[in-house]
C-alpha positions in Angstrom: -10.4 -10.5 -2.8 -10.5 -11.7 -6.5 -8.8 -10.7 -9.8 -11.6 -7.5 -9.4 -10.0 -5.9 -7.0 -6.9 -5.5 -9.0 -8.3 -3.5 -10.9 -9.0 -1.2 -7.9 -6.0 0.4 -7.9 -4.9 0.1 -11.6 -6.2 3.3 -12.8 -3.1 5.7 -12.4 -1.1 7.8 -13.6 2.0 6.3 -12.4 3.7 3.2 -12.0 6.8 3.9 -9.7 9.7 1.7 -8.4 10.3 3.6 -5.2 10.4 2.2 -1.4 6.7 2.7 -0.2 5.7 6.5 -1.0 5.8 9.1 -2.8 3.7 12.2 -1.6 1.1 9.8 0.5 2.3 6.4 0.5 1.5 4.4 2.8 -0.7 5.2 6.1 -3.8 6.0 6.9 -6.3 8.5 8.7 -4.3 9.2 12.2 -6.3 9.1 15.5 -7.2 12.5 17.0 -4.4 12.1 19.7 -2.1 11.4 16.7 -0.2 13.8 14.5 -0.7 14.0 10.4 2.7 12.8 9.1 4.2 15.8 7.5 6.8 16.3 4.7 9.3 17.2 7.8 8.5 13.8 9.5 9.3 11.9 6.5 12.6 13.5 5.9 15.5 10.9 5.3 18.9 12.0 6.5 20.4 8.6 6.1 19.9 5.3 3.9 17.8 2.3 5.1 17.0 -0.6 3.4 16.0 -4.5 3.6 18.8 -6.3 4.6 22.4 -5.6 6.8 23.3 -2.7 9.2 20.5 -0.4 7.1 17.7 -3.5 7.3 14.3 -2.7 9.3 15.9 -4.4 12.8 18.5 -0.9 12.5 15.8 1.6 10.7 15.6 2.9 14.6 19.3 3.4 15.1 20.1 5.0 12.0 18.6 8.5 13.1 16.3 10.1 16.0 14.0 10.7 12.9 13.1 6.9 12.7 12.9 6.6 16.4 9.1 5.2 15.9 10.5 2.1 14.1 11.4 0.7 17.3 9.5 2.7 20.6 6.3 2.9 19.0 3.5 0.4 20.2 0.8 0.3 16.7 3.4 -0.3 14.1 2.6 -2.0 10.6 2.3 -4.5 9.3 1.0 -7.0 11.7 -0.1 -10.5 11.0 -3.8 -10.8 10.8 -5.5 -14.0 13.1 -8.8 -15.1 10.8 -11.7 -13.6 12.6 -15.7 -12.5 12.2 -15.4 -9.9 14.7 -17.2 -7.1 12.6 -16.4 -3.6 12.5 -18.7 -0.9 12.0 -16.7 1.5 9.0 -18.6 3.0 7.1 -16.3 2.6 3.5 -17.0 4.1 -0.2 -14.7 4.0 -3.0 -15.1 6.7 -6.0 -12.4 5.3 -8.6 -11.8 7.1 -11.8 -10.0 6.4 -15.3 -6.3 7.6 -15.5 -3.3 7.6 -17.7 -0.6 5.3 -17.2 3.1 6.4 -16.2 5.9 4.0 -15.3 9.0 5.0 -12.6 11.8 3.2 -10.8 13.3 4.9 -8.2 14.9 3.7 -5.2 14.1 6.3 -2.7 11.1 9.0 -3.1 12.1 12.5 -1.3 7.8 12.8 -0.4 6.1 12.7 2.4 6.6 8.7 2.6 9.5 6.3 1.4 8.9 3.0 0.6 12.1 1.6 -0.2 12.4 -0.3 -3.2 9.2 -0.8 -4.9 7.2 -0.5 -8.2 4.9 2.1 -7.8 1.9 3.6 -9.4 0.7 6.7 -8.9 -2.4 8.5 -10.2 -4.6 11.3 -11.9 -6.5 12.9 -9.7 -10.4 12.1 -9.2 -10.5 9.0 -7.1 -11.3 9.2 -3.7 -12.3 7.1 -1.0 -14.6 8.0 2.0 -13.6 6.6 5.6 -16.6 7.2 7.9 -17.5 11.0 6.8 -13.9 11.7 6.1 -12.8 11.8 2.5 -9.0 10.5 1.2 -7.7 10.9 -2.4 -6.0 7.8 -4.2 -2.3 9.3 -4.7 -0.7 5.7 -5.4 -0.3 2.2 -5.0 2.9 0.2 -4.8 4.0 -3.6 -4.4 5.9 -5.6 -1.6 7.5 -8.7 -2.2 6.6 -11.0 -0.4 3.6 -9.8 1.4 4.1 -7.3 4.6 0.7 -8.4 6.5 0.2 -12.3 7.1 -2.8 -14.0 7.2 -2.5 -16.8 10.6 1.0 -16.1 10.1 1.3 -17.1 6.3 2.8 -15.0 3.5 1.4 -13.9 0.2 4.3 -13.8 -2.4 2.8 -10.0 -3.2 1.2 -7.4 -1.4 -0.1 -4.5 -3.0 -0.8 -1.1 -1.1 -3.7 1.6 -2.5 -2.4 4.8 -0.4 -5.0 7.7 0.0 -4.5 11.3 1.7 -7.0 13.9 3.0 -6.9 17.4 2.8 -5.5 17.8 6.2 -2.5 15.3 5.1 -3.6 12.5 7.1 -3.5 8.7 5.0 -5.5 6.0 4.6 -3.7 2.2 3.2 -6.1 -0.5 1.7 -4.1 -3.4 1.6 -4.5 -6.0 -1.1 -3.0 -9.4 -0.9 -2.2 -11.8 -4.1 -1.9 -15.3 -4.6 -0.7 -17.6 -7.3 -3.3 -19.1 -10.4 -3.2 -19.9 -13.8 -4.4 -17.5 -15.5 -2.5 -14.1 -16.4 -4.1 -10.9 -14.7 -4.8 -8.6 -17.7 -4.8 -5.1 -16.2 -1.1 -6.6 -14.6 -0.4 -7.4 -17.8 -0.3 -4.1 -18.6 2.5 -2.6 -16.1 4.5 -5.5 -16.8 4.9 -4.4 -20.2 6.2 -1.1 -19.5 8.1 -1.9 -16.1 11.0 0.2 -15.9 14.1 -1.7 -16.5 16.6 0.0 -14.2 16.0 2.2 -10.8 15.9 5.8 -11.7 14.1 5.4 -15.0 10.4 6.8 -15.5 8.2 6.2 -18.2 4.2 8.2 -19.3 2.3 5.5 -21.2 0.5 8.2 -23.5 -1.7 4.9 -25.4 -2.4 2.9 -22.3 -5.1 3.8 -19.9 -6.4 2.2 -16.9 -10.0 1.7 -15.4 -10.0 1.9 -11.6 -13.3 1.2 -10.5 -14.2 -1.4 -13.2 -13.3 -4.5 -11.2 -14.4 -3.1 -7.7 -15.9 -6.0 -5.4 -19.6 -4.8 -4.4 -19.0 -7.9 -1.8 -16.0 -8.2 -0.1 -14.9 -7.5 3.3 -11.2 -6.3 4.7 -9.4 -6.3 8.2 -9.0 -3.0 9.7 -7.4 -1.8 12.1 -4.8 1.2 13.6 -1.4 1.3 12.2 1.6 3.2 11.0 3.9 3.9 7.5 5.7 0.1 7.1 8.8 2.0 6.1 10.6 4.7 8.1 9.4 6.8 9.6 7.2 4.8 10.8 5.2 7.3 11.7 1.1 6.2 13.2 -2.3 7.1 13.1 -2.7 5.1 10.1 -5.7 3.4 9.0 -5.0 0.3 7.3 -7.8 -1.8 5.8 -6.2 -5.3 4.3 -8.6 -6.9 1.8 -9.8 -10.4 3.2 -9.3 -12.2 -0.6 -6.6 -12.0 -2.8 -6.1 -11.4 -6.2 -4.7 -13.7 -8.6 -1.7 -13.6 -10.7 0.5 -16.4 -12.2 3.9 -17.2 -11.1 5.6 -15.4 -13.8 4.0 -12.1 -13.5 4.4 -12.3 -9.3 8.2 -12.9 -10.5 8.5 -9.9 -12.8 7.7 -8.3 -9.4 9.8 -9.9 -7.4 12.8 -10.2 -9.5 12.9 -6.2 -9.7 11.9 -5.0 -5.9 12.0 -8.1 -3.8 12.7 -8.6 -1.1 11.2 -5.3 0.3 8.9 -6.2 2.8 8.9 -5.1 6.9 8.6 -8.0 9.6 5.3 -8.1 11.2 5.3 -5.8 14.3 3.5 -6.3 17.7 -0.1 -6.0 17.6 -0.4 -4.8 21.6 -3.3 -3.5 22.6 -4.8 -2.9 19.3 -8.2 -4.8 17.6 -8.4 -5.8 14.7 -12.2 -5.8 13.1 -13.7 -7.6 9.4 -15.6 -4.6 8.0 -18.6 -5.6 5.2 -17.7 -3.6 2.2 -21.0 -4.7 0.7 -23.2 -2.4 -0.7 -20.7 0.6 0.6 -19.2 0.9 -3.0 -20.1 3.5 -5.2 -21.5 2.1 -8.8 
């Protein structure tokens, strides 16, 4: 994905440092078989984290609640093997123009948690259809360094989009960012109003952002069935991780990193599960 697709998710209303959520935060539409992950699903009785006896190897152990992080079998992320087997998704993305607001919080009591993150979440009006099935764009946060690999490599930032349907089920597009020279200006733009402790929120009254600006009308993204990447861990989500990255310099990745890193899961198991490259050309809505 190029600098474009940054601009994808850039519309919103909030920027937020939390661990991977706030209402719908990261997941996607769940099979039919599979539940909707519910506010009582996402409860958190007990701290988890990144590292030590609260790190992602324990996130099972710590309560019966989190019991998916370790028994269940289409966990997230995953690393992603280069292929050209196509899928046939049917994908459309409706973004709109939102106002800008800024939070850093270390745990979100929403539907999902994401641990520590920046995250941005935003107005309403952008949705994004899935086959027939519409999802509303509730937020997007940042991983440091990447939670998905690419043949096993990862990106020093991973960004998730997180839409939700009416019946609570979520959708993830994943979007993958890699070093460059020149500065990313709609970046540019959180970094200057990044919170500067956890806890803090900001509303950027003068600052707007345009989401659908910069969407790729060619591009194409792995997809495949998955789950929250923080507990949890609840499946039935849809992930889509965009093939091509977007570019930032080192010293914006770092503003990132330096603030939330590292947050990111280890790749699970992929099992049984496929993994398709679905054409997003000519699916986007103009």
């Amino acid at each position: 994905m190029n600098q474009n697709i940054f601009s994808l998710g850039i519309g919103v209303l909030a920027v937020v440092t939390s661990a991977c959520s706030t209402k719908p935060n990261e997941s996607t539409e769940p099979a039919a078989s599979d539940p909707a992950p519910s506010a009582s699903t996402s409860a958190r009785p007990v701290h988890w984290g990144y590292d030590g006896d609260s790190g992602p190897t324990k996130w099972a152990t710590l309560t019966p609640v989190y019991a998916l992080c370790g028994e269940g079998k289409n966990q997230s992320p995953i690393n992603i093997v280069k292929s050209d087997a196509k899928g046939g998704t049917s994908w459309k993305f409706d973004y709109k123009t939102t106002s800008l607001r800024i939070a850093h919080n270390e745990h979100m009591d929403d539907i999902i948690d994401n641990g520590h993150t920046i995250q941005v979440t935003v107005d309403e009006g952008s949705t994004f259809t899935f086959g027939d099935k519409p999802f509303d764009l509730k937020q997007f946060h940042f991983h440091t360094p990447s939670e998905h690999t690419i043949d096993g490599q990862h990106a020093p930032m991973e960004m998730h989009m997180v839409h939700q349907s009416t019946d609570g089920s979520l959708a993830v597009v994943g979007i993958l960012f890699k070093e460059g020279q020149v500065p990313n200006e709609n970046f540019a733009k959180i970094i200057a109003n990044l919170p500067n402790a956890k806890g803090e929120s900001k509303h950027i009254t003068d600052a707007s952002l345009e989401l659908k600006v910069h969407l790729p009308a060619d591009n194409y993204a792995y997809h495949y069935m998955g789950s929250l990447t923080t507990p949890p861990c609840s499946e039935g989500v849809q992930w889509m991780v965009l093939r091509d990255p977007v570019t930032l310099t080192e010293d914006q990745i770092a503003e990132f990193s330096k603030r939330i890193g590292p947050n990111n899961r280890p790749t699970q198991s992929v099992n049984e599960r496929s993994v398709n490259l679905d054409d997003l050309k000519s699916k986007v809505a103009q």
